[in-house]
C-alpha positions as CSV (number, residue, x, y, z in Angstrom):
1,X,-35.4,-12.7,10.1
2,X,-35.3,-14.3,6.6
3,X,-32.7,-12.2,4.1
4,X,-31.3,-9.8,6.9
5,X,-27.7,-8.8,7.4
6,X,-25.6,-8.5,10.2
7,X,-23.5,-5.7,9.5
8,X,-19.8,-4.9,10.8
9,X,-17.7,-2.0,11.1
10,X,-18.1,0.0,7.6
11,X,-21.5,-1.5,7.3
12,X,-19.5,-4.3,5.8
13,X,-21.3,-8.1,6.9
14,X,-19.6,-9.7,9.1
15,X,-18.0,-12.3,7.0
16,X,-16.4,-9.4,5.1
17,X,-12.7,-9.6,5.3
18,X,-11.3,-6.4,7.3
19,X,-9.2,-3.4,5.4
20,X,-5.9,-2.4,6.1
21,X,-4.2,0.5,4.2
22,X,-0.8,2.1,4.5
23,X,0.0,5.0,3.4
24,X,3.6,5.8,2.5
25,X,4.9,9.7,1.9
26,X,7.8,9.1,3.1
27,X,10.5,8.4,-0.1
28,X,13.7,7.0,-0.5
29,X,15.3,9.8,1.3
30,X,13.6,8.1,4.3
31,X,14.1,4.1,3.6
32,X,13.5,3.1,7.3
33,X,9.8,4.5,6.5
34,X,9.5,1.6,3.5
35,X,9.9,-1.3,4.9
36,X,7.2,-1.3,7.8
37,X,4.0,-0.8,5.3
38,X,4.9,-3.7,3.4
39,X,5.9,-5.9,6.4
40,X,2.4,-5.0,8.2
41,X,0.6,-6.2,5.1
42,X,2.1,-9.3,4.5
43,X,1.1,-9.7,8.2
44,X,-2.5,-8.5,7.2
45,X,-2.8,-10.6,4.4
46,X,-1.8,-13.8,6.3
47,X,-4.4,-12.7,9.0
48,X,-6.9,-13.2,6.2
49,X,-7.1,-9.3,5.7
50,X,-7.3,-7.3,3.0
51,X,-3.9,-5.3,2.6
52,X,-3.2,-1.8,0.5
53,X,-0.6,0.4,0.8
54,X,-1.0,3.9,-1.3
55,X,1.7,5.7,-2.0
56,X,1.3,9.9,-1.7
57,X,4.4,12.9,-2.3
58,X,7.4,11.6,-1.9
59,X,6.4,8.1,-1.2
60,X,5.9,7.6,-5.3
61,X,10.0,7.4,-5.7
62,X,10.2,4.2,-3.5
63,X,7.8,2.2,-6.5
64,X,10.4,4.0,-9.5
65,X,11.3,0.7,-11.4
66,X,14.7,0.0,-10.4
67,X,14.8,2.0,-6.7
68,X,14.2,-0.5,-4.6
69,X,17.3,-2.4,-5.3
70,X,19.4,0.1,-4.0
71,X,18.0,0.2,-0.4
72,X,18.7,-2.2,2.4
73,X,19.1,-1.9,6.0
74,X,20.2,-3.3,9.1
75,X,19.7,-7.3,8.7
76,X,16.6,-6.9,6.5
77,X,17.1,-8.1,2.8
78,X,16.6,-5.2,0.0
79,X,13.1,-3.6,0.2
80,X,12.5,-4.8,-3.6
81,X,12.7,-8.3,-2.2
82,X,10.4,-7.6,0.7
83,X,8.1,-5.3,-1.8
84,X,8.3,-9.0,-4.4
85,X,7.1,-11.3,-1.1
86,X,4.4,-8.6,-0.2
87,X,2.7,-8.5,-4.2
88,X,3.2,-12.7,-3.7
89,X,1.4,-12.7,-0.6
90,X,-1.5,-10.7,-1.5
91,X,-0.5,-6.9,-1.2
92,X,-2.1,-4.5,-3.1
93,X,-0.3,-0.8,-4.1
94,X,-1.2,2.2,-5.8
95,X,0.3,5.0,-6.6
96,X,-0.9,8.7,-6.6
97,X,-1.1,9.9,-10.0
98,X,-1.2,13.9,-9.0
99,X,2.1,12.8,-6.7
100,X,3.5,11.8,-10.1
101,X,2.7,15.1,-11.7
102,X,3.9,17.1,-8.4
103,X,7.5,15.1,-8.9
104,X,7.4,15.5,-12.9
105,X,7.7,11.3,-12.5
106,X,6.7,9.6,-15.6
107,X,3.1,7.6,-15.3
108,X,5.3,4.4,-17.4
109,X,8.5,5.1,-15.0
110,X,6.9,2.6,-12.3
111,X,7.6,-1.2,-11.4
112,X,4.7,-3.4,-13.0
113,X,2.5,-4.3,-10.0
114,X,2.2,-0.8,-9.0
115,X,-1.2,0.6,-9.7
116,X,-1.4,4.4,-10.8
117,X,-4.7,5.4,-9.6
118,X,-6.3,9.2,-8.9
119,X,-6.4,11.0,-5.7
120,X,-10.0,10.7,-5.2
121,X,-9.1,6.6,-4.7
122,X,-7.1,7.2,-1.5
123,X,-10.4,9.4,0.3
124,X,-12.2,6.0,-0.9
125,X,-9.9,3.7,0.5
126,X,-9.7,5.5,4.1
127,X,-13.5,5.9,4.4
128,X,-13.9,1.8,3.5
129,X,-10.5,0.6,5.8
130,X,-11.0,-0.9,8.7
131,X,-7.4,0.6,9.7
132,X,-4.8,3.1,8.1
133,X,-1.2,3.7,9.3
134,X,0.5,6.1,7.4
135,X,4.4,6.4,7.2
């Protein structure tokens, strides 16, 4: 059948790549909560996956510029050195804008890489994923 599609989960074709997305409420009054989303998609995105982890509530404190430095545990280096290897490796975050008005955060008050996008963008994101784990 000339021009036809094969289509995959999400009515995606089939040589689409799959969607993972995390989402993170838990903040940096909960660091063992951190550090899995942004292990799981460096994992995604060297399983040729597509890998976004949205940050909601509380979660919005762990992405403050300067926050990350100040959490490590057990034998794992410093989450803003596991957070610099996931953006290398192809990680994708955003963080909830209405979460930044909730916590009276600063829209500017964010590291770099950190997308500030609108509520609205996280329905979208779980409808098209392939996946979500939230923490």
């Amino acid at each position: 059948m000339a021009g036809a599609q094969i289509l995959g989960i999400g009515g995606r074709g089939m040589a689409d790549k799959k969607k993972m997305l995390y989402v993170v409420s838990s903040g940096t009054d909960r660091p063992e909560q951190l550090y899995a989303p942004f292990v799981l998609g460096m994992t995604a995105c060297a399983m040729g996956m597509e890998a976004t982890v949205y940050f909601v509530v509380k979660g919005v404190t762990a992405v403050k510029k300067g926050e990350a430095q100040n959490i490590k545990m057990g034998s794992f280096p410093k989450l803003n050195e596991i957070m610099d290897q996931a953006i290398k490796a192809g990680v994708k975050v955003m963080v909830c804008e209405q979460s930044c008005q909730l916590l009276n955060l600063p829209k500017g008050g964010f590291e770099e890489w950190a997308k500030i996008v609108g509520a609205a963008t996280l329905n979208d994101l779980t409808l098209d994923a392939d996946g979500v784990l939230c923490f």
